[in-house]
TINULO-454339 format. One line per 10 residues: number of its first residue (from 1); for each residue x, y, z of N, C-alpha, C. Coordinates in Angstrom, 3 decimals, decimal comma, padded with zeros to 6 digits, m for minus. Layout:
REM residues N
NUM = X/Y/Z/X/Y/Z/X/Y/Z; ...
END
This chain:
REM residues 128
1 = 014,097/m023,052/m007,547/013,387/m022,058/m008,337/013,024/m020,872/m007,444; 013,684/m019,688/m007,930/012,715/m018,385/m007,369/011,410/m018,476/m007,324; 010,766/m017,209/m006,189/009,658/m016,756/m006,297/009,049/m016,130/m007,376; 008,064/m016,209/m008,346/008,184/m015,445/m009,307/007,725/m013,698/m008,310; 007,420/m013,470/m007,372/006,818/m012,492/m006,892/008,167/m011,482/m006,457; 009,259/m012,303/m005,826/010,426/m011,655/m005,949/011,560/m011,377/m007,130; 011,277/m012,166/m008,531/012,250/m011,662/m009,514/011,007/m011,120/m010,535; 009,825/m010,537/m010,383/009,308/m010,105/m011,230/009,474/m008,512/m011,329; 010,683/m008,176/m012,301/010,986/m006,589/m011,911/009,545/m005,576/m012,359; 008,239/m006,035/m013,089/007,725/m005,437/m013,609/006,023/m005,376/m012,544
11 = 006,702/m006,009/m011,320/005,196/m006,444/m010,827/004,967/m006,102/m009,198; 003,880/m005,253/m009,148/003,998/m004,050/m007,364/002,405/m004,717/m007,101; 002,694/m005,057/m005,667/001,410/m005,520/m005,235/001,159/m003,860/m004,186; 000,001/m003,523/m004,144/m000,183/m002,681/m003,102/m001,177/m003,432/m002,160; m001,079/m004,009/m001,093/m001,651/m004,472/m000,199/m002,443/m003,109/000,812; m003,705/m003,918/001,213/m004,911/m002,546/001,721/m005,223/m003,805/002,826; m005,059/m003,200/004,024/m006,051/m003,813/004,910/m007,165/m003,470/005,004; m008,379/m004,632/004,905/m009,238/m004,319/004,270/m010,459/m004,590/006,245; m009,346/m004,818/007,343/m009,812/m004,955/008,334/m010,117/m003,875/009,485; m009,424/m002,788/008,603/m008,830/m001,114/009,428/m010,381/m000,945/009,614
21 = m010,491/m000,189/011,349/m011,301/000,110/011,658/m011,039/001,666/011,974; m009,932/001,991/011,948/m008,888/003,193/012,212/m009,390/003,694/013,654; m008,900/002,718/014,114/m008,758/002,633/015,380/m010,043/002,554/016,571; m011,264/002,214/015,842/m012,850/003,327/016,710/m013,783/001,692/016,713; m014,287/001,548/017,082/m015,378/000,730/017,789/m016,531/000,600/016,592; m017,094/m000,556/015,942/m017,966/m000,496/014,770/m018,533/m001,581/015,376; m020,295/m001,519/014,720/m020,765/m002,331/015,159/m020,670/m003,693/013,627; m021,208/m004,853/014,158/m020,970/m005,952/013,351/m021,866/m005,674/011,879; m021,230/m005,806/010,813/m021,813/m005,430/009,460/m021,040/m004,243/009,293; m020,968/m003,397/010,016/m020,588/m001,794/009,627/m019,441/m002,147/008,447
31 = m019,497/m001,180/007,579/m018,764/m001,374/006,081/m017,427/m000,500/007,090; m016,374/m001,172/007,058/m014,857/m000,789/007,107/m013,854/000,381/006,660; m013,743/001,238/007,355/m012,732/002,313/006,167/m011,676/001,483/005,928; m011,199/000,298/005,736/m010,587/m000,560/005,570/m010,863/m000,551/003,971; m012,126/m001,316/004,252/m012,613/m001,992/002,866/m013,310/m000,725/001,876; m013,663/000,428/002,395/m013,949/001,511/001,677/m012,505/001,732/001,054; m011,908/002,184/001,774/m010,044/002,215/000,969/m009,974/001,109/m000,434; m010,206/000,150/000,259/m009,824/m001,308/m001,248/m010,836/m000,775/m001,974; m011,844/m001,028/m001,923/m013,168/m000,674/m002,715/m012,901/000,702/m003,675; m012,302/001,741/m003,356/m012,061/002,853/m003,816/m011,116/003,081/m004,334
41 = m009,394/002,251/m004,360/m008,672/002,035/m005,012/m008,948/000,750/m006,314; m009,859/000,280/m006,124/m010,292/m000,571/m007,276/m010,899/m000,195/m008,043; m011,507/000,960/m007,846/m012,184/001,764/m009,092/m011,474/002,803/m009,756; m009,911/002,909/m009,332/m009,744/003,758/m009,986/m008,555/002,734/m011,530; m007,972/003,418/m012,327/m007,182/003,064/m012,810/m005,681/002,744/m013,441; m005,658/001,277/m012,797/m004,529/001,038/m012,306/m003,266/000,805/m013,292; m002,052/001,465/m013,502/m000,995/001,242/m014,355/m001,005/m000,565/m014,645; m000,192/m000,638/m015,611/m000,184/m002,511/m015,741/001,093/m002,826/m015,082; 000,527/m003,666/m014,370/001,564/m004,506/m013,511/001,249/m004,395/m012,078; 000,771/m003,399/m011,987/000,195/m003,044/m010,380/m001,247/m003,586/m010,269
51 = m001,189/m004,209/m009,019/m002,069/m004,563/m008,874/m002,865/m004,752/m006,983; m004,025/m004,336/m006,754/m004,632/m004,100/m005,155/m004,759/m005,132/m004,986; m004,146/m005,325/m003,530/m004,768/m007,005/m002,588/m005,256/m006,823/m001,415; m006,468/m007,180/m001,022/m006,903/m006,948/m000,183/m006,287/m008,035/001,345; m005,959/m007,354/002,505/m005,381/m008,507/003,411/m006,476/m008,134/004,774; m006,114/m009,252/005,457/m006,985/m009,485/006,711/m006,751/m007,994/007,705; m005,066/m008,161/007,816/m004,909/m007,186/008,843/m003,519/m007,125/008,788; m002,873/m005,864/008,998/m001,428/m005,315/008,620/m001,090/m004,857/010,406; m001,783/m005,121/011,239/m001,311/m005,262/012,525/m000,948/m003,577/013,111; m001,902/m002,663/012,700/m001,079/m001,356/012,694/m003,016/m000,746/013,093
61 = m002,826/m000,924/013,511/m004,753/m001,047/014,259/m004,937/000,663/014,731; m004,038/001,017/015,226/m004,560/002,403/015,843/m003,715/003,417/015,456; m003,020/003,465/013,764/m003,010/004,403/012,949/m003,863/004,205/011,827; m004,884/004,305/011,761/m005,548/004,758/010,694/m005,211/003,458/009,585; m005,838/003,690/008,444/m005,755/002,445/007,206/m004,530/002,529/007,318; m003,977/001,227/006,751/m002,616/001,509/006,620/m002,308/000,271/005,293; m001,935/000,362/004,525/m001,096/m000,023/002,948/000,533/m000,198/002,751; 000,238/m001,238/002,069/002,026/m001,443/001,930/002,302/m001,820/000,455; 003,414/m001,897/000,199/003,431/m001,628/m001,276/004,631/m002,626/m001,262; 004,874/m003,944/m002,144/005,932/m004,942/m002,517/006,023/m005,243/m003,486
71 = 006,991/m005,578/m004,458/007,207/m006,255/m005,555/008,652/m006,403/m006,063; 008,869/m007,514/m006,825/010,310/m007,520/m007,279/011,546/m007,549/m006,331; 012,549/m007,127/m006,571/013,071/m007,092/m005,787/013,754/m005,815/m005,134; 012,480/m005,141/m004,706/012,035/m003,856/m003,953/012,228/m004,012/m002,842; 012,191/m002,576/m002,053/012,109/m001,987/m000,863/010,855/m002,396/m000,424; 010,157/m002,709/000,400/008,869/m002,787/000,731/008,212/m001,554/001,861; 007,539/m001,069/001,684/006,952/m000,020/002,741/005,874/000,032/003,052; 005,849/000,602/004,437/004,343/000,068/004,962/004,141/001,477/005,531; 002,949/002,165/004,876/002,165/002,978/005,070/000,881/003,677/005,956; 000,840/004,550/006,657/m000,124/004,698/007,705/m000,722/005,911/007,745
81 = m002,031/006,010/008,316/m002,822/006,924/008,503/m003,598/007,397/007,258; m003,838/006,629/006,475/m004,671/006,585/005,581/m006,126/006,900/005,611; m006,703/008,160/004,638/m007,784/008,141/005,223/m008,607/007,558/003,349; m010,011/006,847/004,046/m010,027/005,856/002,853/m010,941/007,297/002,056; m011,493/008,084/002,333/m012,176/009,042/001,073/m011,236/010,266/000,733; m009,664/010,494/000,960/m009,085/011,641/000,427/m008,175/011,376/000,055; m007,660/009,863/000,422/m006,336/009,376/m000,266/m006,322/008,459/m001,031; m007,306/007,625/m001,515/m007,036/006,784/m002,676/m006,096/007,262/m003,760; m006,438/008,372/m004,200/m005,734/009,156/m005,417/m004,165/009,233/m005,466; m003,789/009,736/m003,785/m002,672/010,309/m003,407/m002,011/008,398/m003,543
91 = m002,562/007,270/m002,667/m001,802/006,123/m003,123/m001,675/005,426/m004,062; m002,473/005,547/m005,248/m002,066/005,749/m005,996/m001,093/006,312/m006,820; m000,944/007,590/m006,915/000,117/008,020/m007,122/001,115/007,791/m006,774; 001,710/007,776/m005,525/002,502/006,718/m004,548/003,038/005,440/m005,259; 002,137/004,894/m005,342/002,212/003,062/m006,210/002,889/003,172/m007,258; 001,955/004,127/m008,196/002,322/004,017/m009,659/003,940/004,852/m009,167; 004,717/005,679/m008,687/005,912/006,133/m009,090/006,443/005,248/m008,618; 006,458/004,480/m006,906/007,259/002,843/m006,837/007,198/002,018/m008,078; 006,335/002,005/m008,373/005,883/000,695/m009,477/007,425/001,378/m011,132; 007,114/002,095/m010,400/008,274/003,291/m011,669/009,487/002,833/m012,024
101 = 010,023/002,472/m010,421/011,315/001,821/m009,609/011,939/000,833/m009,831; 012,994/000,370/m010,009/013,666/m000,746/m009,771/013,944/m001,187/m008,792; 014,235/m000,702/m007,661/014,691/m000,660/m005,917/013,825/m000,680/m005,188; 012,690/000,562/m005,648/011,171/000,487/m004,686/011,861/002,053/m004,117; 012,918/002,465/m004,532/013,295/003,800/m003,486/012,782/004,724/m004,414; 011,711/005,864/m003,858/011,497/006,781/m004,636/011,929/008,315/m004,204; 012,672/008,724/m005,180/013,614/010,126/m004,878/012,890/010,793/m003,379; 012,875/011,359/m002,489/012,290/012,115/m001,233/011,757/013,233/m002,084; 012,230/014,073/m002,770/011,289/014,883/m003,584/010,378/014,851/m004,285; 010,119/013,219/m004,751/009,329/013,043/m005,780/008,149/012,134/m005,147
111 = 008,413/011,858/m003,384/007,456/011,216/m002,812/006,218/012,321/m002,401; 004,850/011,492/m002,256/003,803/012,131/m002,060/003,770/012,573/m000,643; 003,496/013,839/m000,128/004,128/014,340/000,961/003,968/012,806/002,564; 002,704/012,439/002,095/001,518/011,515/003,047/002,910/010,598/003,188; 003,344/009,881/002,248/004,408/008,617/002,494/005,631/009,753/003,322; 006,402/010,857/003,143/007,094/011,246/003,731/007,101/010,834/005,042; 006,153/011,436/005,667/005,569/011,234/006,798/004,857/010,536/007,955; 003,970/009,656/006,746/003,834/008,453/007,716/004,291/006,696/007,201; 005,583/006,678/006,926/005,910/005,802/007,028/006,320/004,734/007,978; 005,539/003,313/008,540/005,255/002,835/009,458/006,604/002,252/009,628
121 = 007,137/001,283/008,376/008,457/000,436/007,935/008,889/000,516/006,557; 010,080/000,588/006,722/010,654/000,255/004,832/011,562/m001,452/005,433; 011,202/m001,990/004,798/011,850/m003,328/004,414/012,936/m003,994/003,678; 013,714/m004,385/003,598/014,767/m004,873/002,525/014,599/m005,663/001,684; 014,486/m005,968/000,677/014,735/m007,012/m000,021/014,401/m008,130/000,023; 014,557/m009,056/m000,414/014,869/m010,509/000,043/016,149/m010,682/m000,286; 016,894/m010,481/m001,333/018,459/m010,363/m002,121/018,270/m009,057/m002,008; 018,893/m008,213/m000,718/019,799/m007,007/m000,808/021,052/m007,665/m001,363
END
């Protein structure tokens, strides 16, 4: 039996590390631009099928938040330099036109300039 997470053509996880300290020294308790990012993409509203997951840590520590976006049997991309109070909106937007996708490839013209640019990894498939 498949994954349902890899043959679900209708279903985009956007993963938020919710551990990003973006790169700087916090003391213990200090609220996360990590978790400000999740926190702030959860309030906004999300197309159906997409859906925010919050993860421990995306291993990308000293660019800024960083988000990745998977589903189906998509491209996967991993996103950086995120800042959690000016870009919620912008990844969003981002999401919802992947989420658009069948492939996960979204036209270069029609990407939000932020993904142009700081894209950390694009991924293959599982069945390229």
């Amino acid at each position: 039996m498949k994954d349902q997470v890899s043959t679900a053509p209708h279903s985009t996880e956007l993963l938020v590390c919710i551990k990003c300290r973006r790169g700087a020294e916090m003391a213990e308790g200090d609220r996360r631009p990590g978790q400000a990012l999740f926190d702030a993409l959860g309030a906004l509203t999300l197309p159906e099928g997409l859906r925010v997951t919050p993860v421990d840590c995306l291993q990308n520590c000293d660019h800024g938040c960083t988000v990745a976006l998977r589903g189906g049997a998509r491209w996967t991309y991993v996103f950086a330099n995120v800042d959690e109070a000016a870009d919620p909106a912008m990844i969003l937007d981002g999401a919802t036109r992947y989420h658009a996708t069948a492939d996960g490839l979204i036209p270069w013209r029609e990407r939000p300039e932020h993904f142009k640019r700081n894209c950390v990894a694009r991924i293959p498939p599982l069945e390229a």
